[in-house]
C-alpha positions as CSV (number, residue, x, y, z in Angstrom):
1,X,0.0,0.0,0.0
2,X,1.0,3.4,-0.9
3,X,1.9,6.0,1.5
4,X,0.7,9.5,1.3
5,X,1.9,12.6,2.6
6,X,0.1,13.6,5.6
7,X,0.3,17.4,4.3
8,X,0.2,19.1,0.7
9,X,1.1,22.8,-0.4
10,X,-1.3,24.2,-2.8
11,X,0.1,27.3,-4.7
12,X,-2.9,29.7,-6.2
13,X,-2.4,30.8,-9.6
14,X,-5.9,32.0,-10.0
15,X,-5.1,36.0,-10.0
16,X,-2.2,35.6,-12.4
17,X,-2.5,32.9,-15.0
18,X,-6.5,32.5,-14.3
19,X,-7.4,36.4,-14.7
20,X,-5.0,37.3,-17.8
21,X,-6.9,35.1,-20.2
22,X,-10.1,37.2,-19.8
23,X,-11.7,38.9,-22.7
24,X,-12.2,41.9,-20.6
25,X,-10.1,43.2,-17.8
26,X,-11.0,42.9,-14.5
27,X,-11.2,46.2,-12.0
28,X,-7.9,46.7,-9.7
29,X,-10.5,46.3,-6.8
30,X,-12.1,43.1,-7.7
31,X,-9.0,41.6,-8.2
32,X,-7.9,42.9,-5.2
33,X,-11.2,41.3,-2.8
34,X,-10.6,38.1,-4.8
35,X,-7.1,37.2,-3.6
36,X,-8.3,38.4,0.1
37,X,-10.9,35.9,-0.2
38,X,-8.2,33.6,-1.5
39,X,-6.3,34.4,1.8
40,X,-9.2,33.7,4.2
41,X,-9.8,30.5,2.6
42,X,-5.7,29.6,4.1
43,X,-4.3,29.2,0.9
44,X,-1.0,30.9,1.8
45,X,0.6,31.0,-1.5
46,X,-1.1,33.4,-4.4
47,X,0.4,34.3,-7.6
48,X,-1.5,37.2,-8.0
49,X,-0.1,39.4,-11.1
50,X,2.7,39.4,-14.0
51,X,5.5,41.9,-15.0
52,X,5.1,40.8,-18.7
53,X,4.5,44.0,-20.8
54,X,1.0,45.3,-20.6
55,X,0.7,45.7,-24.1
56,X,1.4,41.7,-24.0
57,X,-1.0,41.0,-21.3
58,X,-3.5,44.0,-20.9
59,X,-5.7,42.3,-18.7
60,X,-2.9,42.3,-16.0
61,X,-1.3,45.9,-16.4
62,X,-2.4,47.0,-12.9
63,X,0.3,44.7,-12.1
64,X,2.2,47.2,-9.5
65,X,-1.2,49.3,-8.5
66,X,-2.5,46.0,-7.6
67,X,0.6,44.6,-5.3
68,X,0.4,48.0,-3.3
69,X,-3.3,47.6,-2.7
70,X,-2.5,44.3,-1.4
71,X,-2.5,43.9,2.9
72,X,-0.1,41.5,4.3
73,X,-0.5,38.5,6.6
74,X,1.4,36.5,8.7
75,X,2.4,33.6,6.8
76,X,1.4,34.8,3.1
77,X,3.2,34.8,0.4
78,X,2.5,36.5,-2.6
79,X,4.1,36.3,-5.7
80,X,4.1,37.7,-9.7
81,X,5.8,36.3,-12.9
82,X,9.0,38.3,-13.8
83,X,9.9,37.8,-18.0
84,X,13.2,39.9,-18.0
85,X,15.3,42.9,-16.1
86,X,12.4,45.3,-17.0
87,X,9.8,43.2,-15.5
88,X,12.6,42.6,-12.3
89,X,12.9,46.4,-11.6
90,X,8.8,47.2,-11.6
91,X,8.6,44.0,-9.1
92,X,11.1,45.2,-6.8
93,X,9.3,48.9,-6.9
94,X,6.3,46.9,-5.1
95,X,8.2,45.2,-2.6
96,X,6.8,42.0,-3.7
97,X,9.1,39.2,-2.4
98,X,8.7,36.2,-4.2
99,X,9.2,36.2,-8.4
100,X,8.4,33.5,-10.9
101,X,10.0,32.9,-14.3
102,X,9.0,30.7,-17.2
103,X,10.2,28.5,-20.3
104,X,9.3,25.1,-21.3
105,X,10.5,21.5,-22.8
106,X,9.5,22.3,-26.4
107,X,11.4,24.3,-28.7
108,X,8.0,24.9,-30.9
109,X,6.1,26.5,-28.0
110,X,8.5,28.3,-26.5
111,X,8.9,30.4,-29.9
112,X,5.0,30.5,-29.7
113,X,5.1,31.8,-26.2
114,X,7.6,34.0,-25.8
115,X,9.3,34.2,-29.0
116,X,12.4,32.7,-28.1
117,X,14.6,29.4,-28.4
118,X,14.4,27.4,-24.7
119,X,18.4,28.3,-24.5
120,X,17.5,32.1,-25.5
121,X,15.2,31.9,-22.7
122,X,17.2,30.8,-20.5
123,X,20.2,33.0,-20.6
124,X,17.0,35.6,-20.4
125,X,15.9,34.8,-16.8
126,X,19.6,33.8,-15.6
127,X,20.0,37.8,-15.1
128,X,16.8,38.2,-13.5
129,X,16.8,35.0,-11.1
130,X,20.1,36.2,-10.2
131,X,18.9,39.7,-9.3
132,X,16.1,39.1,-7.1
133,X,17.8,36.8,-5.8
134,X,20.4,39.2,-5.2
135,X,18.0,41.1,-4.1
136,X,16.7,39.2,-1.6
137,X,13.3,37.4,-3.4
138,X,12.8,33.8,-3.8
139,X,12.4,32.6,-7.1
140,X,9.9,29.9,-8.6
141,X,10.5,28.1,-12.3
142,X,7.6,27.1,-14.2
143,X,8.4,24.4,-17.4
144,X,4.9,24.5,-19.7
145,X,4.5,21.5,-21.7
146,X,6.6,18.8,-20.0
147,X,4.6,15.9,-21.1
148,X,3.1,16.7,-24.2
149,X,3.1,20.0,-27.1
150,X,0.5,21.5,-29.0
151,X,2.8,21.5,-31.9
152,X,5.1,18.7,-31.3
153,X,3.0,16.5,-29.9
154,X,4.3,14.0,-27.1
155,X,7.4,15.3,-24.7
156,X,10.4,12.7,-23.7
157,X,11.0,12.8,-19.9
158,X,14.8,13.6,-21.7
159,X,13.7,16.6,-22.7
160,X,12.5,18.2,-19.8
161,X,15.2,16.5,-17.5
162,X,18.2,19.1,-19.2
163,X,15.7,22.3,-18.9
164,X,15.2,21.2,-15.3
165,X,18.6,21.2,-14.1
166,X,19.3,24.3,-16.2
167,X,17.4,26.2,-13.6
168,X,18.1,24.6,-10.4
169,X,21.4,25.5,-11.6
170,X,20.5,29.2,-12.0
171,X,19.1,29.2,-7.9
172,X,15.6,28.8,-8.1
173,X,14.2,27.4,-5.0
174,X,11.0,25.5,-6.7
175,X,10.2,24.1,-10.3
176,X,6.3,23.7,-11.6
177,X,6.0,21.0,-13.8
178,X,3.3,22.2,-16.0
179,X,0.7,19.8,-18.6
180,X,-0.1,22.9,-20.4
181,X,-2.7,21.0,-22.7
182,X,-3.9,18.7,-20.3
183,X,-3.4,15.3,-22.2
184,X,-1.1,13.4,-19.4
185,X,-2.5,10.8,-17.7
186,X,-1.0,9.2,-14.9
187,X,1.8,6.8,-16.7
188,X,3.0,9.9,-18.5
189,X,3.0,11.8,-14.9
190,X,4.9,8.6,-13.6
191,X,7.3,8.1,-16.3
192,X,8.8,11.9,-16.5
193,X,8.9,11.9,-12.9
194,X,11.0,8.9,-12.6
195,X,13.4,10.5,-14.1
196,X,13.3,14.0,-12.4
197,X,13.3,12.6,-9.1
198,X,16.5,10.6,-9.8
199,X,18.0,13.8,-10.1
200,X,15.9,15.9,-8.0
201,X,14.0,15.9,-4.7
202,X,10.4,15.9,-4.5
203,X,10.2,19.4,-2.1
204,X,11.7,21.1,-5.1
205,X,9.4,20.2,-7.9
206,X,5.9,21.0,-8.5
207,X,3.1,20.0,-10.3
208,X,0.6,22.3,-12.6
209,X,-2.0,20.3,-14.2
210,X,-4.6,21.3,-16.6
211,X,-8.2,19.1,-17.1
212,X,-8.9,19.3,-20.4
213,X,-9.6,15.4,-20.7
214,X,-10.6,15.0,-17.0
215,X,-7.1,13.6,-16.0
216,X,-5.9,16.4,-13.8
217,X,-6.7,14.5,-10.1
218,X,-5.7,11.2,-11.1
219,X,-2.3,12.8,-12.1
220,X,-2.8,14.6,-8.8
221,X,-3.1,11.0,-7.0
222,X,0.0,9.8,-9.4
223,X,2.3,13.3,-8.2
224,X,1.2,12.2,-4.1
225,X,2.3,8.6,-4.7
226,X,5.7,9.3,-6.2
227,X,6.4,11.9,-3.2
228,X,5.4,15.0,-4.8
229,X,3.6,17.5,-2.0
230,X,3.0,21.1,-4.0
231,X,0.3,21.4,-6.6
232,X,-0.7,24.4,-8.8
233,X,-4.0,25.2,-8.6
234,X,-6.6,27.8,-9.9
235,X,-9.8,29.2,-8.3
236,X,-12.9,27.9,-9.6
237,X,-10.8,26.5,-12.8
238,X,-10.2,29.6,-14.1
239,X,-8.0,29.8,-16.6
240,X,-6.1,28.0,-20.0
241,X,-3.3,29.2,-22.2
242,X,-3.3,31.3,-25.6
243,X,-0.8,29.5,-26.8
244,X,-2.0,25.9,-26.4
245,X,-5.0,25.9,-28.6
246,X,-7.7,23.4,-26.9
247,X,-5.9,24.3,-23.4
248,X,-8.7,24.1,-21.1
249,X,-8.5,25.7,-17.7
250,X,-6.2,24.6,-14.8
251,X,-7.3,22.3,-12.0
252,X,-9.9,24.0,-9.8
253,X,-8.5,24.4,-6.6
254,X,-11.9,23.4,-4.4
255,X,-11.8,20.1,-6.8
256,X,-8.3,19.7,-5.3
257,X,-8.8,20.3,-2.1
258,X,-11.6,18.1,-1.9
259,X,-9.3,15.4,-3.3
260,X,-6.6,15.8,-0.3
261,X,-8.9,16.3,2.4
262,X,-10.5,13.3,1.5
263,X,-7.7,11.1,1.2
264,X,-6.7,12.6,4.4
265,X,-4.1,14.9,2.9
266,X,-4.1,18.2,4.9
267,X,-4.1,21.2,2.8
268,X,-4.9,24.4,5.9
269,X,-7.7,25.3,3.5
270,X,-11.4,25.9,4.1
271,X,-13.5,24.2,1.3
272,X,-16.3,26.5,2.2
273,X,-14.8,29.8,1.7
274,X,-12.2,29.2,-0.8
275,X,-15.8,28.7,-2.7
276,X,-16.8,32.0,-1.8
277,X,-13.6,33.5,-2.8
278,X,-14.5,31.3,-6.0
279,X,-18.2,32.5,-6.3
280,X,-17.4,36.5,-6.0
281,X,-15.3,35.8,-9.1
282,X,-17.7,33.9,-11.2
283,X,-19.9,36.8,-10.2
284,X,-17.3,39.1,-11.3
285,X,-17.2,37.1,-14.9
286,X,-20.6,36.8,-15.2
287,X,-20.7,32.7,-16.1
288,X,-20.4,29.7,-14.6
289,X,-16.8,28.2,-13.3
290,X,-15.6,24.8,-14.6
291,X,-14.9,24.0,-11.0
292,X,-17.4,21.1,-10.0
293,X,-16.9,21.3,-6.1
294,X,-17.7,25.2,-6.5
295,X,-20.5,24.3,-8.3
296,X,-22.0,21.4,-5.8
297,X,-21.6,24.2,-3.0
298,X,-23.4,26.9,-4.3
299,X,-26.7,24.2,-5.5
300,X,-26.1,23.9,-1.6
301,X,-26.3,27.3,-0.3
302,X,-29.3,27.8,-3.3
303,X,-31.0,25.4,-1.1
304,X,-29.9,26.6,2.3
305,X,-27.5,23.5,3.1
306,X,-24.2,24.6,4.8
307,X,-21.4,26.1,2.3
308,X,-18.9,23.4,4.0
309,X,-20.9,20.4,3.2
C-alpha cells in the first residue's frame, strides 16, 4: 500500500494565470477582494499578477497598483511572474518578495510563447533570477509542456530532465512542472517523474496540471504517490493558455482540495470559503466556473444546506 503525505502545499495561480486570459479586464479592486478571499480560505501562497508587458497582457497591467493595494498576513506569500530585467525592476518597486520565471520542454512552444529558443530563454531569466535573488526574493521556475506539445506532440522525460537542471542550476528554490494542454495521464506523470526525481527531490518540484480530458486529479493522485507534495491550482478552474490551442482551464483548486482532504491529505484550506472567494469571481465574470466542487456548493447554499458540506 501506498503511503501519502500527511500534508500538501497548494500554490494559487488563479489572479495571475487565471485572470490574464479574460476577454475583458477585470477592475484593480475586484481583483484585489478576490485574492483576500483567496487568503481567508488559508491558501498561503497566491500568484497574484505578472510583469510581462502590458501591451502583451492587458488584462494584468495593474500589475504594480494592484501589489500595493494588497495587505499583508502573517504567513502569506504573494508572488508575480517576472519575463526579463524590465519586469525585475517594476517588481522590486512593489516590494513583492517572491518572483516566478518561465520556459518550457518544447522548442515549438517556446517560440509560440515568448518568441524565443528554450536556450534564449534561458540565458533571459539567468539575469533576472540572479537579481532578485540578489536582491533578496525567492524565485519559482515554471516548465509549460513537460509531457506533451500543442505542436510537437508527445514530450520525452529527456527533454525536460536538461531544462530542469538548467534552472536549479540558476538558484531557483522550486520548479512547476506544467501539462499545459492537459493530455497526461498518470503513466505519462509517472514516467517523466522517474526520471526528475532521480536527479531531484520531491520538495523542489511542483506540479501544474490542466483538465482538459478529466485527468488532472488522477495525475494529482499519481504526483502524491511518487512523493510530490505542492500542486498548482486555480480558483474555480479559471483559466487556459493562448498559446495551447484546446488548453482548457487549470485544476480547480476546491476540486483539489476536496481530493486531499479526502484522502486525508491536509491542505490548511477551508473548502467552504475558498468557494466564496471562487463564487465572488464567477460573479465578477458573469458565467459559470468549470470547478465542480464550486458548483456542488453553491446548489447547496441555493438550497440553504451549509457552504462546508
Amino acid at each position: 500500500m501506498t503511503i501519502l503525505p500527511k500534508q500538501a502545499r497548494i500554490v494559487e495561480v488563479g489572479p495571475r494565470d487565471g485572470l490574464q486570459n479574460e476577454p475583458e479586464a477585470i477592475s484593480t479592486e475586484d481583483k484585489r477582494r478576490f485574492i483576500h478571499l483567496l487568503v481567508a480560505s488559508g491558501l498561503q501562497q497566491i500568484e497574484v499578477t505578472s510583469f510581462v508587458h502590458p501591451k502583451r497582457i492587458p488584462q494584468l497591467a495593474d500589475a504594480a497598483d494592484l501589489i500595493r493595494s494588497l495587505q499583508p498576513h502573517p504567513g502569506v506569500t504573494y508572488s508575480a511572474l517576472v519575463p526579463n530585467m524590465k519586469g525585475l525592476e517594476r517588481a522590486q518597486e512593489t516590494g513583492i518578495q517572491r518572483i516566478a520565471v518561465f520556459t518550457a520542454a518544447s522548442e515549438t512552444f517556446t517560440q509560440k510563447n515568448i518568441n524565443m529558443t528554450i536556450k534564449e530563454s534561458l540565458d533571459t531569466f539567468r539575469p533576472v533570477i540572479e537579481g532578485g535573488l540578489a536582491l533578496g526574493m525567492s524565485v519559482r521556475a515554471y516548465v509549460s509542456t513537460c509531457w506533451v506539445c500543442p505542436y510537437e506532440g508527445d514530450i520525452a522525460p529527456e527533454q525536460v530532465l536538461p531544462v530542469v537542471q538548467a534552472l536549479a542550476g540558476m538558484g531557483v528554490d522550486e520548479i512547476s512542472l506544467g501539462d499545459t494542454i492537459g493530455a497526461a495521464v498518470p503513466t505519462d506523470v509517472k514516467r517523466t517523474m522517474d526520471l526528475l526525481l532521480t536527479h531531484h527531490p520531491a520538495d523542489k518540484l511542483a506540479l501544474h496540471f490542466h483538465d482538459t480530458y478529466g485527468t488532472a486529479l488522477a495525475n494529482v493522485v499519481a504526483g502524491l504517490e511518487m512523493g510530490v507534495t505542492t500542486f498548482d491550482a486555480s480558483a474555480g478552474g479559471l483559466g487556459g493558455c493562448p498559446y495551447a490551442p484546446g488548453a482548457s482551464g487549470n485544476l480547480a483548486t476546491e476540486d483539489l482540495v476536496y481530493l486531499l482532504t479526502r484522502m486525508g491529505v491536509e491542505t490548511g484550506v477551508n473548502l467552504g470559503k475558498l468557494a466564496e472567494a471562487s463564487a465572488f469571481m464567477q460573479g465578477v465574470l458573469g458565467r459559470r466556473l468549470p470547478s465542480k466542487q464550486l458548483q456542488r456548493l453553491m446548489a447547496n447554499m441555493e438550497t440553504g444546506a451549509s457552504l462546508c458540506s
